[in-house]
N, C-alpha and C positions, 0 to 999 in steps of 0.2 A: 504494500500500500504506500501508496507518495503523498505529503501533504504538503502545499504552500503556506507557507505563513509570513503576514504581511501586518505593519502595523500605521500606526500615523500617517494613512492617506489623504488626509485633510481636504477633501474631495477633490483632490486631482482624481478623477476619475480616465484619463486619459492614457497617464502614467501605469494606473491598476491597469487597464482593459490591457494594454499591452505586456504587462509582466502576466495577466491570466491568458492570454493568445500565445504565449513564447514559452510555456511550460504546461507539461503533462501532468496532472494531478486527480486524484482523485476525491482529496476530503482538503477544503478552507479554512485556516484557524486567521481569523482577522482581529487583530489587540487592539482596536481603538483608534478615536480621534478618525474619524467619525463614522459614526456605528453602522448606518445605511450605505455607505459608499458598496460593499460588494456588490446588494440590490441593485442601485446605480448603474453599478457596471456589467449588471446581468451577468454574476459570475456562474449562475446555473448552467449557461452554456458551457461551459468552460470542465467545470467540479461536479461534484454529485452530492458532497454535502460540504456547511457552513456549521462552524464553529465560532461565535465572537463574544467579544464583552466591548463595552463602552469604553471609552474614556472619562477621565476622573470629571469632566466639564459638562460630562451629555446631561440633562435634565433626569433621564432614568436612574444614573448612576446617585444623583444629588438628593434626589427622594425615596431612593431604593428600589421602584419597582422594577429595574433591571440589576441583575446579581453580577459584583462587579467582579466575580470569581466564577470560571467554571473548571470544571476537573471532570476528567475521563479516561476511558483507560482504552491505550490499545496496543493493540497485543503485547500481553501483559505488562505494558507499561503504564506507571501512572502517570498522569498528567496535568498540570495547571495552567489556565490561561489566565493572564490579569494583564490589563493597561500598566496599571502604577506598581512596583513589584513592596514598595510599602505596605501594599495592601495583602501581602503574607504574612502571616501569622508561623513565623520557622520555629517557632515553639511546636507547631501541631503537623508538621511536614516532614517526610524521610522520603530516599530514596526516591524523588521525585523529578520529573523534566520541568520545569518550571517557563514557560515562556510569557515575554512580558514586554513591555513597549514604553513609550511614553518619553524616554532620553535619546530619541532618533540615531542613537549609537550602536552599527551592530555590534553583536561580543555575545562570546560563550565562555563562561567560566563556573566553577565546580563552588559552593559554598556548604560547606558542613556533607551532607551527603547526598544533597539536590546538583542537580545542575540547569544554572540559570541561562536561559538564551533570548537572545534578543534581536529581531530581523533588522532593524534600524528604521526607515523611515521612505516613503513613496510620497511624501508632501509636493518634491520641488526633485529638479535632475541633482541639485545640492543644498544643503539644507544644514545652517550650523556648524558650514565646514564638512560634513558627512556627504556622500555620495549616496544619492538612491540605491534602496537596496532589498534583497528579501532571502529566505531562507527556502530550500527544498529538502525537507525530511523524508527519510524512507525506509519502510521498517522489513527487516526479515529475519524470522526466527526471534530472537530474543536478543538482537542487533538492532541497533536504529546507524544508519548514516545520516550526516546533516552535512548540505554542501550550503554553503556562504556565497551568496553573488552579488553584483554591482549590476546594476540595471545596465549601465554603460561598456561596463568591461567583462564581463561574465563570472565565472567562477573564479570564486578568491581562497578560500579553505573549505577543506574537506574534516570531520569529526568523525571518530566512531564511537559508538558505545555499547558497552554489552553490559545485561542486565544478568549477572549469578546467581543461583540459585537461592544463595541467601539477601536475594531481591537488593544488595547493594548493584552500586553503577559503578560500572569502570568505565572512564574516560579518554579517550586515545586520539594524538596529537598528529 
């Protein structure tokens, strides 16, 4: 299974339509800022299923009736989606992928026994000094690979991760 994950589209919608045209995927995890942009870009053509949470700014997120945390599991891994990664409670999390958005900076890196990932940002071609950017995960067996891209230059880093038996992550560079 391959999944896009993309965050801070800030309705460039133009930007998204083209990173969902330029990759094969099957399931969407969209982190936020702003929350309808997939719809927008009619990412149904493109994916089969949608994954999102708000951003910390949407009206949903400010009144609660949208959950600014979602968690799921595939194949056998567990998973968190969140805009703002504040919004973890790493008191009540293990061995988790953790993906999350909101600091338009891509970056993966391992904290306690999660690992936090972050696609960066399809606001603008540049953005805060960052380059447009998004992540393609792809899981098999009880392996996930993540490739790193730049909308502009393509693939930047490759991850792997394998999930042992005793449900730790191991992280590979």
């Amino acid at each position: 299974m391959k999944v896009l994950i993309v965050s801070d589209t800030h309705n460039n919608i133009s930007l998204l339509k083209k990173v969902l045209a330029n990759n094969k995927f099957d399931m969407l995890f969209h982190l936020g800022d702003y929350y309808d942009d997939p719809h927008k870009a009619d990412f149904a053509r493109y994916g089969k299923s949608l994954h999102r949470v708000p951003g910390i700014y949407h009206p949903g997120y400010l009144d609660h009736s949208l959950d600014g945390i979602e968690t799921l599991d595939i194949s056998g891994f567990r998973i968190s989606l969140v805009h703002s990664i504040d919004d973890i409670n790493f008191t009540k999390v293990a061995n988790q992928l953790i993906f999350y958005g909101h600091t338009h900076i891509q970056r993966l890196h391992k904290f306690d026994s999660n690992i936090l990932i972050n696609p960066g940002h399809l606001k603008a071609r540049i953005d805060r000094e960052q380059p447009a950017s998004y992540i393609i995960m792809t899981f098999k067996d009880l392996e996930v690979l993540i490739e790193m891209y730049e909308v502009e230059t393509g693939l930047v880093k490759t991850y792997k991760i394998i999930k042992h038996k005793d449900n730790k992550l191991e992280l590979f560079i």
